[in-house]
C-alpha positions as CSV (number, residue, x, y, z in Angstrom):
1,X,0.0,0.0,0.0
2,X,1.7,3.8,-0.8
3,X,2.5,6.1,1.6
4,X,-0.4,8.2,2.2
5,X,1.3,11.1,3.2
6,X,3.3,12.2,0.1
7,X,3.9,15.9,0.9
8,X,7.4,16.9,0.8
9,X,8.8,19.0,3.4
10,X,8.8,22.4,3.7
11,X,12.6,23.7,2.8
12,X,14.6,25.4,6.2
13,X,15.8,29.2,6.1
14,X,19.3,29.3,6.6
15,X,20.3,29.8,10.1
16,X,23.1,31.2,9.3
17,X,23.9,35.0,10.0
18,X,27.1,36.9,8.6
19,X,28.2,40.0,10.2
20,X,31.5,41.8,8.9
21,X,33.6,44.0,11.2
22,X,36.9,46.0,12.1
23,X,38.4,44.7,15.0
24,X,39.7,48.2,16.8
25,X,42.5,48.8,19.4
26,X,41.4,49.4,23.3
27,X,40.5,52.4,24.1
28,X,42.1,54.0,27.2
29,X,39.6,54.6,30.3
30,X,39.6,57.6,31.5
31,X,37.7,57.2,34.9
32,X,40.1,54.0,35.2
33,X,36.4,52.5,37.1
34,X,35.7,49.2,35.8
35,X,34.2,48.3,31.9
36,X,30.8,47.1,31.6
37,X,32.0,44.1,29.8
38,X,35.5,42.9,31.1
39,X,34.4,39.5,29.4
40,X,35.5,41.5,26.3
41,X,39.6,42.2,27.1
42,X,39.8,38.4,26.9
43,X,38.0,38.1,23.9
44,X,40.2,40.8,22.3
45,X,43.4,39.0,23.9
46,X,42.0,35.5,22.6
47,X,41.4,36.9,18.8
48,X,45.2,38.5,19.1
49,X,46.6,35.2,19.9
50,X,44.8,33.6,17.0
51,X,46.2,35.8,15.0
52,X,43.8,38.7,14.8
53,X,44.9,41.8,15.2
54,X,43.1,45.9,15.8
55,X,42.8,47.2,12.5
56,X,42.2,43.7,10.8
57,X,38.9,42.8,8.6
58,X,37.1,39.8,10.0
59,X,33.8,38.1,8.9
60,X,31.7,36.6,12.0
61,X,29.5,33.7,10.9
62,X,27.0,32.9,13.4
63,X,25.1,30.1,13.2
64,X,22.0,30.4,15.5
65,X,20.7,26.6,14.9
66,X,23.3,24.7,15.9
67,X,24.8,27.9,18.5
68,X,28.4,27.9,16.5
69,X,30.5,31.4,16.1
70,X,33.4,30.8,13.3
71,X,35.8,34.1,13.0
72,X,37.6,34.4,9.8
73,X,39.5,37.0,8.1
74,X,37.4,39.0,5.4
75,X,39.1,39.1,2.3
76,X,36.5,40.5,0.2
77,X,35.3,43.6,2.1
78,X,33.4,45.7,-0.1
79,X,31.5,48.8,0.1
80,X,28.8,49.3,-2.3
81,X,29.8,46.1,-4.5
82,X,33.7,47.8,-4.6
83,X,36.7,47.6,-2.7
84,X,37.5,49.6,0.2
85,X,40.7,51.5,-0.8
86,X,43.2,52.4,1.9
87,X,42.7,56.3,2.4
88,X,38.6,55.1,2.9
89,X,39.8,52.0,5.3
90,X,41.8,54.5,7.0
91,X,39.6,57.3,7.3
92,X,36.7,54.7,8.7
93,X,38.7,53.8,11.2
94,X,39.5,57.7,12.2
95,X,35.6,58.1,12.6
96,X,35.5,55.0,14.2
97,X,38.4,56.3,17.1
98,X,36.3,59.4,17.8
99,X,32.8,58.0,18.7
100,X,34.7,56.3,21.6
C-alpha cells in the first residue's frame, strides 16, 4: 500500500547570520572605574593570539541553529559592490576612534 502522506517537506531558512567587522584597538579609560564588559579584554586577547589583530577585517558567521560562532578573516570587504581602498579603510577607522 503507498504512503499516504506524500507531501514533501517544507525547505529550512538558513540559520546562518554573517556580520562583517573592524576589529579596533582598546581604548584607554579615563575614569580608570571598571568596563561594563570585562568579558571583552579576553575576547580581544583571545582573537590577538589567534592571530587577529586591531585594524584587521574579520567576517563573523554565526550560526543560531546549531549555536556555532566561526571568526575568519574578510578578504573580500566591499562597500557598495567595490573595494575599500586604503585612504577610505583609513579614514573609517578615524571616525570609528572618535565615537569612543
Amino acid at each position: 500500500m503507498a504512503d499516504a502522506n506524500l507531501k514533501p517537506r517544507r525547505a529550512r531558512d538558513k540559520h546562518v547570520t554573517r556580520i562583517s567587522v573592524a576589529l579596533e584597538a582598546d581604548r584607554t579609560h579615563e575614569n580608570g572605574g571598571r568596563t561594563a564588559f570585562p568579558w571583552m579584554q579576553i575576547t580581544d586577547a583571545m582573537l590577538e593570539h589567534a592571530g587577529f589583530l586591531p585594524g584587521h577585517q574579520v567576517l563573523f558567521s554565526i550560526d543560531h541553529r546549531l549555536g556555532h560562532i566561526t571568526i575568519t578573516p574578510d578578504y573580500d570587504y566591499r562597500v557598495a559592490g567595490r573595494y575599500m581602498t586604503a585612504a577610505e579603510t583609513e579614514a573609517m577607522l578615524q571616525r570609528r576612534s572618535k565615537r569612543k
